[in-house]
C-alpha positions in Angstrom: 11.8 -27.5 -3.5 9.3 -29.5 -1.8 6.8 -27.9 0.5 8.4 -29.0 3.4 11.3 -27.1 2.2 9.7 -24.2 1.6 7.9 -24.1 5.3 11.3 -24.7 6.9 13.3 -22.0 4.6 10.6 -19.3 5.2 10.5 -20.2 9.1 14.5 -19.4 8.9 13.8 -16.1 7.5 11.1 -15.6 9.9 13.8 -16.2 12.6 16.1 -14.2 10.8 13.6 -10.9 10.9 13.2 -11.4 14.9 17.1 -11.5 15.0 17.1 -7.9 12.8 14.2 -6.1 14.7 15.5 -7.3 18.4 18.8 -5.4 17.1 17.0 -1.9 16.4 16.3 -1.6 20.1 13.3 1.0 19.2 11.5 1.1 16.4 8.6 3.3 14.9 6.7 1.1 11.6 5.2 2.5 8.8 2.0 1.7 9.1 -0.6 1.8 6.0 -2.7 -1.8 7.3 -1.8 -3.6 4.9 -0.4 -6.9 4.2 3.5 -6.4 4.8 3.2 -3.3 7.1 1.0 -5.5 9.3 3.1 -8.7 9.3 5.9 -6.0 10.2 3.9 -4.5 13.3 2.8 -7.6 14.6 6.5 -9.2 14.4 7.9 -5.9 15.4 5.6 -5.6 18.8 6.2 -9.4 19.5 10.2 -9.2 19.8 10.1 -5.5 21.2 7.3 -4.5 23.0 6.5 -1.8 24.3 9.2 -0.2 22.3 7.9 -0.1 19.1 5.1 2.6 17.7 3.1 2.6 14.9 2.4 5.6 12.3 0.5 6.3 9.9 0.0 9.2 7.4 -3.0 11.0 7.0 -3.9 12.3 3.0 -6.4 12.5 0.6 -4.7 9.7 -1.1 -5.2 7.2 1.4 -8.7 5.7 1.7 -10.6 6.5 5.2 -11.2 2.9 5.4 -7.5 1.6 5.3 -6.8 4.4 8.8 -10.0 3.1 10.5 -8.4 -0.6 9.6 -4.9 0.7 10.8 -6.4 2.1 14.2 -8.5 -0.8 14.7 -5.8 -3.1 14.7 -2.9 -1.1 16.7 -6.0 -0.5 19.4 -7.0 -4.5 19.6 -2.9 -5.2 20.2 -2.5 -2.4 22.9 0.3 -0.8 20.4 0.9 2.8 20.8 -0.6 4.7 16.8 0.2 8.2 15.8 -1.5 9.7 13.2 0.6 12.4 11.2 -1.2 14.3 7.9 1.5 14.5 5.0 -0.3 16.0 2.4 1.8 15.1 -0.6 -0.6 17.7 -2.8 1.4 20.2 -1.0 4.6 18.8 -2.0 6.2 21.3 -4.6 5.9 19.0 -8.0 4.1 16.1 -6.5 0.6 17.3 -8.3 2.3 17.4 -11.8 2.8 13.5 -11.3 6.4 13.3 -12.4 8.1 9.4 -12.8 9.7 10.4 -9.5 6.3 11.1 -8.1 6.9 8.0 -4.9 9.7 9.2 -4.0 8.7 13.2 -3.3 5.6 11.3 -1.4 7.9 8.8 0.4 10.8 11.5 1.7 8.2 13.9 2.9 6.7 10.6 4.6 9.7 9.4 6.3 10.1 13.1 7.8 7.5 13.3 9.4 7.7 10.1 10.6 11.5 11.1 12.1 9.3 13.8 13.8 7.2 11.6 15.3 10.1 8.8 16.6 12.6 11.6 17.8 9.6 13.2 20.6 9.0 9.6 21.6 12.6 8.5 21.8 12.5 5.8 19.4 16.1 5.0 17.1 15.0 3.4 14.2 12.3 3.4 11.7 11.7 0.7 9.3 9.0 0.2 6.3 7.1 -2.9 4.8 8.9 -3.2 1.1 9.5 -7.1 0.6 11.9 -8.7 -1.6 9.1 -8.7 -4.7 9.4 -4.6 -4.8 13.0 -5.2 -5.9 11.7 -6.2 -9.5 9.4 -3.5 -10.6 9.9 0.5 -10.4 10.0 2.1 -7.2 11.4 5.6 -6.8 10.2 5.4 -3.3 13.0 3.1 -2.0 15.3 6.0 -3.1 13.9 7.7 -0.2 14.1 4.5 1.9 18.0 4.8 1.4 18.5 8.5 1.9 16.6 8.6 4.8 17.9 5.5 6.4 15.1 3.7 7.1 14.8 0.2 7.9 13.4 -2.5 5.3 13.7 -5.5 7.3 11.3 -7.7 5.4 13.4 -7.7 2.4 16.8 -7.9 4.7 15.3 -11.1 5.6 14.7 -12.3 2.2 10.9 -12.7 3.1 8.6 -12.3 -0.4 5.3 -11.5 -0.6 3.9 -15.2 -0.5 5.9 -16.1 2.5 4.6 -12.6 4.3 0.8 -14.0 3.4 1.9 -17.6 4.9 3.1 -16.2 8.0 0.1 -13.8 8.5 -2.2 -16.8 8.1 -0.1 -19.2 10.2 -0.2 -16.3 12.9 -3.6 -15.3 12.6 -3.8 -12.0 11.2 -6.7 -11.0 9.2 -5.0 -9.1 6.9 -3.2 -12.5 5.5 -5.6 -12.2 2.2 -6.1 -8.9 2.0 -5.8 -7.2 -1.6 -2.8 -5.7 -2.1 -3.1 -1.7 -2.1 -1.5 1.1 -3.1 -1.6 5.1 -2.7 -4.3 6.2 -4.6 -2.1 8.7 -6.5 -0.7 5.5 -8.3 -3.8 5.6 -10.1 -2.9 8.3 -12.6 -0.7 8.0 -15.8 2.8 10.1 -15.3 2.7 13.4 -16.3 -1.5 13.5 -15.7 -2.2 16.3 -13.1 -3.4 14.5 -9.8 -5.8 17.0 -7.7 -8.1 15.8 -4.5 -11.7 15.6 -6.7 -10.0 12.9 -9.1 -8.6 11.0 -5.7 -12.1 11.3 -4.1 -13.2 9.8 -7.6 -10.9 6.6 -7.7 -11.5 6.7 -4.1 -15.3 5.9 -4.5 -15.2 4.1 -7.2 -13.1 1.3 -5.9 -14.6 1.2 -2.5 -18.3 0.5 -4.9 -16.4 -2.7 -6.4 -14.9 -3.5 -2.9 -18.8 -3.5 -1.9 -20.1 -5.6 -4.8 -17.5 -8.0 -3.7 -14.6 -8.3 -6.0 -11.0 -8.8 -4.5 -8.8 -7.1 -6.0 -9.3 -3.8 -7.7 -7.6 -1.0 -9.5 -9.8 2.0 -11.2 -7.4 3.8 -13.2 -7.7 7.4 -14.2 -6.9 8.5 -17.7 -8.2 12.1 -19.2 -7.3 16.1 -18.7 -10.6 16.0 -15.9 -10.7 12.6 -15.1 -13.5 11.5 -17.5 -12.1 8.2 -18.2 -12.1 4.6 -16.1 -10.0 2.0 -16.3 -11.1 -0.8 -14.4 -8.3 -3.2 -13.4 -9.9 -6.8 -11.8 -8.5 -10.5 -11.7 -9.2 -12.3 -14.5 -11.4 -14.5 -13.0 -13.8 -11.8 -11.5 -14.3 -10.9 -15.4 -17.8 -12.5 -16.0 -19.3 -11.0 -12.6 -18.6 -7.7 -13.7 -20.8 -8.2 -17.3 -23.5 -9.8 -15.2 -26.3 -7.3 -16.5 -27.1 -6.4 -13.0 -23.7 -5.7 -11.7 -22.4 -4.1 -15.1 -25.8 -1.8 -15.0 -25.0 -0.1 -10.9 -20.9 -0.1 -12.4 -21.6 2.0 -15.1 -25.0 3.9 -13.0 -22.5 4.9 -10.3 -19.6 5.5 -12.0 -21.0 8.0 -14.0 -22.1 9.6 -10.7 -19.1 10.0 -9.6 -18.1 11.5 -12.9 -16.2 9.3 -15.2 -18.2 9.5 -19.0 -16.7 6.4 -19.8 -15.7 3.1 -18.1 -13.9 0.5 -19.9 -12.1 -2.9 -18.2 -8.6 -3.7 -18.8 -8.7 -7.4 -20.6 -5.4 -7.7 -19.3 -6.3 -7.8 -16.1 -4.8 -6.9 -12.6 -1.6 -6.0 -12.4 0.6 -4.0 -10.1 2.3 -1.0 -11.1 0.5 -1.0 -14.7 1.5 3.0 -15.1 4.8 2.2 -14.8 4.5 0.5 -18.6 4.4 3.9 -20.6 7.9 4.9 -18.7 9.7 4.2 -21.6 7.8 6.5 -23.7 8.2 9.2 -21.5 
């Protein structure tokens, strides 16, 4: 497919999302800031209006910067944001990390979000999954069904490279940004999550956010945490073992409490826990 193609089959699946979001009427979005949430929101508030909110969950295992980011934008485009704390560490089972971990996170999630639509009148509710999330393990979309939540990024057959060509066509900022996910994804299954080891991944990938790389992961391996796995793009590799940059790594990190720090030669990757399922 040539280029022009490509441009003219991803602007018929734009066209086909504003054709499935004018048909909800009402809708309240997930909203984490992020890539595909954002492209949702901004699409969502340009066919509906003033009939579309915006929420976001409040928890230990999303990073203060992503709300700020979230408020930010909603404020800048006049679009009504609630805020709504789900505490998944409350969640009977959600601490022990089980493979089903996502989806106790996401049904407690899409309840309160049904909370928040039914006191401000709103019918539907739809999330940011796009038509990559189909290929890897994701317990959460389980909850997605049951609760009967819209997805209509992937109803429109929009990936995750169209969503970033659409973003940047449209002007969002977020058209680049790294992808993220909950912090809890940090852990191996079956590793006990608590809030010091969130607030320990937490800092320690907002440090490599700061000394500039893109995309980060800082995975958590050990009974207390002790162990780092850092997750970067390839590319980024010979940064990180510039003496001065590998010296305030391994200074901080071991302030925040991990004894030992290692880098993934594989690389970054998404969903990287989800490769010891089948020994589970």
């Amino acid at each position: 497919m040539s280029g022009e193609e490509r441009c003219e089959a991803r602007e018929e699946k734009y066209k086909k999302l504003r054709e499935i979001l004018s048909g909800c009427g009402s809708l309240a979005v997930a909203f984490s800031g992020g890539v595909d949430s954002t492209f949702l929101l901004q699409t969502a508030h340009s066919v509906l209006g003033d009939r579309v909110i915006a929420v976001t969950a409040r928890s230990c295992s999303f990073p203060e910067r992503e709300l700020r980011e979230a408020s930010v934008f909603c404020a800048e485009r006049g679009i009504r944001h609630f805020i709504t704390d789900s505490e998944e560490l409350e969640i009977e089972g959600f601490s022990q990390n089980p493979p089903n971990r996502c989806y106790l996170c996401k049904s407690e999630l899409f309840a309160k979000i049904s909370d928040v639509a039914k006191c401000q009148n709103i019918v539907c509710i739809a999330e940011g999954s796009n038509t990559d999330d189909e290929g890897d393990y994701r317990p959460g979309l389980q909850a997605v069904r049951e609760r009967g939540v819209k997805s209509p990024l992937r109803e429109a057959g929009l990936s995750k490279q169209d969503i970033r060509a659409l973003s940047k066509k449209q002007g969002l900022r977020t058209w680049n940004k790294q992808s993220f996910a909950c912090l809890s994804s940090r852990f191996p299954y079956g590793e006990i999550i608590s809030g010091k080891k969130l607030g320990m991944v937490d800092r320690a990938e907002q440090l490599l956010l700061d000394l500039g790389f893109t995309q980060v992961r800082v995975r958590i391996h050990g009974k207390d945490g002790e162990q780092a796995r850092i997750e970067l793009l390839p590319g980024e590799f010979p940064k990180l073992m510039e003496e001065a940059t590998r010296q305030t790594v391994c200074a901080r990190f071991s302030e925040i409490g991990f004894t030992y720090i290692s880098l993934d030669l594989k690389g970054y990757r998404t969903g990287s826990m989800n490769e010891m399922l089948e020994f589970l």
